[in-house]
C-alpha positions in Angstrom: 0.0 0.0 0.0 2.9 2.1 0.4 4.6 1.8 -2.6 1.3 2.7 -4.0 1.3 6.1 -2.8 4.7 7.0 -3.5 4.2 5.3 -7.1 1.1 8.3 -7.0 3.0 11.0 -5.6 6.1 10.5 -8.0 3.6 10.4 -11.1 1.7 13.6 -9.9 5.2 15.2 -9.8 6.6 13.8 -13.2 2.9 15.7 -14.4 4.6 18.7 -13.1 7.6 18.7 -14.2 6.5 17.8 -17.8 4.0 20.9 -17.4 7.2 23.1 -16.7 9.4 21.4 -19.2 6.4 22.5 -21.7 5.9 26.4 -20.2 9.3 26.6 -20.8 9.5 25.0 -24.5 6.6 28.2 -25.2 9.4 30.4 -23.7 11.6 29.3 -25.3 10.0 29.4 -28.7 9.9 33.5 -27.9 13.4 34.2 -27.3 13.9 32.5 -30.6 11.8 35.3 -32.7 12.7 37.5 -35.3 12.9 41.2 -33.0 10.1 42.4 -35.5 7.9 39.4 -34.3 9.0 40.8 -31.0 7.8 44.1 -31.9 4.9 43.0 -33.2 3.5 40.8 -30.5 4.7 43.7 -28.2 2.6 46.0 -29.8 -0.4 43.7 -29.8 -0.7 42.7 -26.0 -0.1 46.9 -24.9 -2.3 49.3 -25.7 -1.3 52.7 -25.0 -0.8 56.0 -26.7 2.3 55.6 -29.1 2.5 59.4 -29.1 4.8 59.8 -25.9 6.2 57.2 -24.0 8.7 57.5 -20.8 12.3 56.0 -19.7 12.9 55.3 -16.2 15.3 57.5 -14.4 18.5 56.9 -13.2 19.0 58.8 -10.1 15.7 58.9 -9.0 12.3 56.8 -8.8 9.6 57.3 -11.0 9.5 57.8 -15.5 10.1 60.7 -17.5 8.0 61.4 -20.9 11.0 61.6 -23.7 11.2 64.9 -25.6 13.1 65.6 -28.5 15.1 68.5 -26.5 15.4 69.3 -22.9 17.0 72.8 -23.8 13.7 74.9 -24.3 10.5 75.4 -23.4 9.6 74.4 -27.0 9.7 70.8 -27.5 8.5 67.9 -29.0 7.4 64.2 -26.9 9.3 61.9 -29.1 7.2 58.4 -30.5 6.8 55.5 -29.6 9.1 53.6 -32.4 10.2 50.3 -32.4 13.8 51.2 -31.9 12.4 51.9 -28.3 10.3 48.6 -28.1 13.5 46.6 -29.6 15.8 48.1 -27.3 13.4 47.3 -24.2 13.0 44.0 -25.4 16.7 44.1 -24.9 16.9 45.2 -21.4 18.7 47.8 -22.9 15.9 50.6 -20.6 12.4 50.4 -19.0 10.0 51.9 -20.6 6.7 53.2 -19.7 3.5 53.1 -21.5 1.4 56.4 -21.3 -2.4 55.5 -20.7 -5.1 55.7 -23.2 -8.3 57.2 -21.5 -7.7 55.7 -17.7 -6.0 52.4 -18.0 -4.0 50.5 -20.3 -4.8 47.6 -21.2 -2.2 44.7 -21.0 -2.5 40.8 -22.0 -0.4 39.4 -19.5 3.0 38.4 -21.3 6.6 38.2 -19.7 8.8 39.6 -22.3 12.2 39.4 -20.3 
């Protein structure tokens, strides 16, 4: 009777494990897209203005909308391109998505 519930427990554990092994085959399968699939499917689970969009700071908490010149009064915010997305994709910054209306809208998708 024993060997019958560790014969159990070691097959609900091999069910785990092949569950992760597969989760991580999907991963996986990401990493190993073209960077303007990336872009792409980046673009299609976040949905935010692509007007303006915001790098963290460095020295201190919080984003800061880009803008084409910090010099003047006069300036522009820059676009959301997918130089940006690429390079976040990269771990190269963190960006921030400005909101549309109250919220944005995200499918739940790791990208790092």
């Amino acid at each position: 009777m024993n060997q019958h519930l560790k014969l159990k427990e070691l097959m609900a554990q091999k069910r785990l494990i092949e569950a992760s092994i597969e989760t991580l085959k999907k991963e996986l399968m990401f990493y190993q897209l073209p960077s303007f699939e990336k872009i792409a499917l980046f673009r299609r689970r976040f949905f935010a203005r692509v007007d303006v969009y915001a790098k963290e700071r460095q020295n201190k908490k919080g984003y800061y909308p880009l803008k084409d010149t910090y010099e003047s009064k006069t300036f522009t915010y820059l676009l959301l391109t997918d130089e940006a997305i690429k390079l976040h994709c990269e771990e190269k910054f963190d960006l921030a998505l400005t909101r549309c209306k109250r919220v944005i809208v995200a499918h739940f998708l790791s990208l790092i």
